[in-house]
N, C-alpha and C positions, 0 to 999 in steps of 0.2 A: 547457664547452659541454654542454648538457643535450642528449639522445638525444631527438628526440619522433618515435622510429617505435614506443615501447615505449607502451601504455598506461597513465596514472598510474595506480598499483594504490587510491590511496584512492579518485580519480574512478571506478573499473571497481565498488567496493565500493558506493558511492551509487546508480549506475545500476543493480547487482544489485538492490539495497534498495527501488528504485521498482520494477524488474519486477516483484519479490515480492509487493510492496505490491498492484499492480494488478492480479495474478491473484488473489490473497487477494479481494480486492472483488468484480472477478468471478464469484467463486464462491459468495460472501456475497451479491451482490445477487440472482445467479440462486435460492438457496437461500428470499431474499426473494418473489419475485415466481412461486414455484412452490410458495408457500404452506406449506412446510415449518418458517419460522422466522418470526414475531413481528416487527415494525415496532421494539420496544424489544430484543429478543434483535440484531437488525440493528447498532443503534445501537450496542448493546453489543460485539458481534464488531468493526464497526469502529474503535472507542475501540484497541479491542487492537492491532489491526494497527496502526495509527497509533502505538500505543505500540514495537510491537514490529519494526517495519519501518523508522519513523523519516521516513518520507515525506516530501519537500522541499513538495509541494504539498497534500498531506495536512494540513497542519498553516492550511489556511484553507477547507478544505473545507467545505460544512455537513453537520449531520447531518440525514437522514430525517426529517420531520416530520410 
């Protein structure tokens, strides 16, 4: 009989992966829209997140246009 008062650690690992993800953007859109970074630099920072976060929903997002 399986324990479920413990967290599935792969399930806690996904949800880590989306927090990430959405502060990463976060900081990416604020960096956007405070004129610091480029509509394409944008696009580009989030390509990477996306790559590197792995984002369950990320993955039908659009990009900036």
């Amino acid at each position: 009989m399986k324990d479920n008062t413990k967290p599935d650690i792969k399930y806690a690992a996904v949800l880590q992966n989306e927090y990430n993800y959405v502060l990463a953007q976060q900081i990416t859109k604020r960096l956007f829209e405070s004129g610091l970074i480029t509509k394409d630099e944008f696009n580009k920072i989030t390509a990477k997140n996306r790559e590197s976060f792995s984002p369950l929903l990320g993955r039908i997002m659009p990009e900036l246009t």
